[in-house]
C-alpha positions in Angstrom: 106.9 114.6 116.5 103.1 115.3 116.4 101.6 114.0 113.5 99.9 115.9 110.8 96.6 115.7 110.6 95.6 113.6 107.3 94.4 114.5 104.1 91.8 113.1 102.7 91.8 112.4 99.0 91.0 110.0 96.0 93.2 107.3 94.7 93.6 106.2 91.3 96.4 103.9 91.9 94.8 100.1 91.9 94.3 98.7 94.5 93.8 102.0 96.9 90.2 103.6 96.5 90.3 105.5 99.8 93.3 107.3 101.2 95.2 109.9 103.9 98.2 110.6 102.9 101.1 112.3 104.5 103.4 112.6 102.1 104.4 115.7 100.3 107.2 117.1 98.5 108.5 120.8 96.9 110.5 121.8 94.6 111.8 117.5 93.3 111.7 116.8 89.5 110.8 113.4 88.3 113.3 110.3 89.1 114.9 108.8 86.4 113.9 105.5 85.1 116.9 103.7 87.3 116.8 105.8 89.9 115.0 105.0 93.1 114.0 101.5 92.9 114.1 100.8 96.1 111.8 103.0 96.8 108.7 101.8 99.0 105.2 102.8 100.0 104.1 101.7 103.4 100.3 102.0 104.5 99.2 101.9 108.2 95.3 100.2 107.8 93.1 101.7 110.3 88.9 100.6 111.0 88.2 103.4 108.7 91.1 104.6 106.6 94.4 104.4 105.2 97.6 106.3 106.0 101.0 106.3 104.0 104.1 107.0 104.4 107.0 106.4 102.1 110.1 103.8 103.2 113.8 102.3 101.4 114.7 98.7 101.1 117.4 98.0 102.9 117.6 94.7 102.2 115.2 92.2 99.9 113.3 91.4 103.3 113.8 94.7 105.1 112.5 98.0 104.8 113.7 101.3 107.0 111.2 104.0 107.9 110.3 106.2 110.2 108.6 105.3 113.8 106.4 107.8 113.8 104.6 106.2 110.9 103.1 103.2 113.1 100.7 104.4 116.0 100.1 101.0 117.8 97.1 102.5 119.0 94.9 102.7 116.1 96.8 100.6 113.2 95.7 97.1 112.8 97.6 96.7 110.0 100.4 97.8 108.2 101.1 96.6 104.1 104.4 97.6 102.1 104.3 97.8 98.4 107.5 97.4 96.8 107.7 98.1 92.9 106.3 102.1 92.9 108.7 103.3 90.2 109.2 103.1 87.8 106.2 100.6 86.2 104.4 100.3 89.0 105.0 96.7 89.3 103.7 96.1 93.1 104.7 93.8 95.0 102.3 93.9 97.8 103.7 92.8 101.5 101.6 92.2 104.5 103.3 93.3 107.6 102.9 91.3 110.8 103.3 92.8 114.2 106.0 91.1 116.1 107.7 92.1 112.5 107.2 95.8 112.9 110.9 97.0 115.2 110.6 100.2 116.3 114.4 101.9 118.1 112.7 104.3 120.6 108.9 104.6 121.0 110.0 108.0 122.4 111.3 109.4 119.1 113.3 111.6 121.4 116.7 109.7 120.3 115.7 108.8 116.9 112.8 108.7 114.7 113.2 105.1 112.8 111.7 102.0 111.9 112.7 98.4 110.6 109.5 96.6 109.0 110.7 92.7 108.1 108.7 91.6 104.8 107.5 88.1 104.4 109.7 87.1 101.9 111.8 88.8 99.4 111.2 91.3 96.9 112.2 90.1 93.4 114.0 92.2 91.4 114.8 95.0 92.8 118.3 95.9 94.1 118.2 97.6 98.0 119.6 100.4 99.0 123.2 100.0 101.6 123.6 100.4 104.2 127.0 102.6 105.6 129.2 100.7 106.9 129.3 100.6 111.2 132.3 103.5 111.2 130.2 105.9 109.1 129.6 109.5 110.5 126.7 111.6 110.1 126.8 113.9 107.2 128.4 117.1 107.4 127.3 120.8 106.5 127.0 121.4 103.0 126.9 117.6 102.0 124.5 117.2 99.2 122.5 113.9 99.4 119.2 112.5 97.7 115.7 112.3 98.9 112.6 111.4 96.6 108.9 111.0 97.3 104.9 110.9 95.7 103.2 114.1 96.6 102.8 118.0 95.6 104.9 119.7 93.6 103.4 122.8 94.2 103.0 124.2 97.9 102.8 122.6 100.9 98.8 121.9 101.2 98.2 121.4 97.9 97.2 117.7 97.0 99.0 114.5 97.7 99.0 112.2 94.4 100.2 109.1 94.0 99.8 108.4 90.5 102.6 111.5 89.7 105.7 110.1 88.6 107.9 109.7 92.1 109.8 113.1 92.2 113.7 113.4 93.2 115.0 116.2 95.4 118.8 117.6 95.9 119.1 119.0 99.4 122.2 120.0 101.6 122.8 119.7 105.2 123.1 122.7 106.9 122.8 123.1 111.4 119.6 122.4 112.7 117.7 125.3 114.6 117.1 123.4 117.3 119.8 120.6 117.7 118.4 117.5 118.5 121.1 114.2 119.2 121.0 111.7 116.0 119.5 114.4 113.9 120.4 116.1 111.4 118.8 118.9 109.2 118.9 120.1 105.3 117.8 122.6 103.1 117.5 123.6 99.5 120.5 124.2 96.8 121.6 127.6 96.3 120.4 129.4 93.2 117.6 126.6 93.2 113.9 127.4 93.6 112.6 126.2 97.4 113.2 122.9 98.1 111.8 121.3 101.4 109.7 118.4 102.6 106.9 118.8 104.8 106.4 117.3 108.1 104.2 115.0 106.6 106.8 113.7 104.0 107.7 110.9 106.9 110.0 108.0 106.5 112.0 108.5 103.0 115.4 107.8 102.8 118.2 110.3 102.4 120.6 108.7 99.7 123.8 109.4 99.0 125.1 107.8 95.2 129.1 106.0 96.4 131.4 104.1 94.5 131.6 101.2 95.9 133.0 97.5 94.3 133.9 99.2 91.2 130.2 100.8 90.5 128.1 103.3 92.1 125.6 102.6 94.6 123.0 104.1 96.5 124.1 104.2 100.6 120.9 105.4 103.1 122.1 107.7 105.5 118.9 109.7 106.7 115.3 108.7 107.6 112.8 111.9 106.9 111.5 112.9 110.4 110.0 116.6 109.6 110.6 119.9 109.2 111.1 123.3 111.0 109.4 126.3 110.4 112.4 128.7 111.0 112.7 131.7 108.5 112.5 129.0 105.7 111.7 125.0 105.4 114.6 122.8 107.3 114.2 119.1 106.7 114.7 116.9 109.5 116.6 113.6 109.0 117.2 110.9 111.9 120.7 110.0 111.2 121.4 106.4 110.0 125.5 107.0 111.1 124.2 107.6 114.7 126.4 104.4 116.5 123.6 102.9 119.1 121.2 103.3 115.9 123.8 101.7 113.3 124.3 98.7 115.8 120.2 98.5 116.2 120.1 98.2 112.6 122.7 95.5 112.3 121.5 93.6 115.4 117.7 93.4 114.9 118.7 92.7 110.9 120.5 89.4 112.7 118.6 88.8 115.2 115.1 88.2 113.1 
């Protein structure tokens, strides 16, 4: 997928004076307090800039986001910063190259992205995994996806210092059926609810009871969107089998 072309803004957060980000989302409300912790922010480092994109631990050394996000090009580096919500507690990562796996440079057969952290986080408990026999989501399965961005329309100002913002959405058929994709949209009787395309590399979460509590299991990786008589979300599916083996084997092979 083409990329956006960046906005540029001014950061607050510490740390982050200068900024493009491409990372917007409509009609969330704020997380909870204990939801979302494993919630990431991942910054491509160019000669003159910053870009950002959003990412889920997987794992307390292993974050998943989307491929599209890295451009080998023009990054020279790439940072993840654990701890965005709810205190802001950073833990600041820096990511080295032969620890950046990419599944297909194409995109054409999947839009993801494995980023391998230094060390661990501390503290903060990752999102699962499905296990290898899971299957995509179906129509009219409601799942989770959460982001920093606007809240108002879909150029209006990226902001990182809003509270991270939660967002119901529901699969429905793609208008354009891509393999290992998958597509939502907004809640009925809900006010428009969509991502943009430069909302790239969130996780779509599903809450499962799993071991006697509930857990949050990853089974989408934000792609885009569709302009098709409304805003269709695009999700690389994590259930996809050749991508769920990927996963598992570059998780254990590095």
């Amino acid at each position: 997928m083409a990329m956006l072309k960046f906005l540029q803004l001014l950061l607050l957060t510490a740390g982050v004076e200068s900024a493009v980000v491409k990372h917007r989302l409509i009609g969330g409300k704020p997380c909870g307090n204990n939801e979302r912790l494993h919630q990431v922010w991942v910054f491509q480092v160019t000669h003159s800039e910053k870009s950002f994109c959003g990412g889920t631990l997987i794992d307390k050394k292993w974050v998943l986001t989307a491929a599209h996000c890295y451009n080998k090009s023009v990054i020279r580096s790439v940072e993840v910063w654990a701890g965005v919500h709810p205190n802001r507690a950073y833990q600041k990562f820096n990511i080295q190259a032969g620890d950046i796996h990419i599944f297909d440079k194409t995109k054409n057969t999947g839009d993801i992205m494995l980023l391998k952290l230094p060390g661990p986080v501390s503290g903060i408990t990752p999102a699962q995994l499905p296990d290898s026999s899971c299957q995509t989501p179906v129509n009219g399965e409601q799942l989770q996806i959460a982001g920093h961005g606007s809240t108002v329309n879909q150029t209006g100002p990226a902001d990182l210092n809003q509270p991270l913002q939660c967002l119901d959405l529901k699969v429905t058929v793609c208008p354009t059926p891509i393999n290992n994709y998958f597509c939502g949209e907004g809640l009925p009787n809900n006010p428009p609810a969509y991502t943009c395309g430069g909302d790239s590399g969130g996780g779509w979460l599903k809450k499962q009871f799993i071991d006697w509590k509930y857990v949050d299991v990853i089974y989408g990786v934000v792609h885009g969107y569709f302009i098709y008589h409304n805003q269709n979300s695009i999700f690389t599916s994590v259930c996809t089998p050749k991508i769920r083996y990927w996963i598992a084997e570059t998780m254990a092979k590095y």
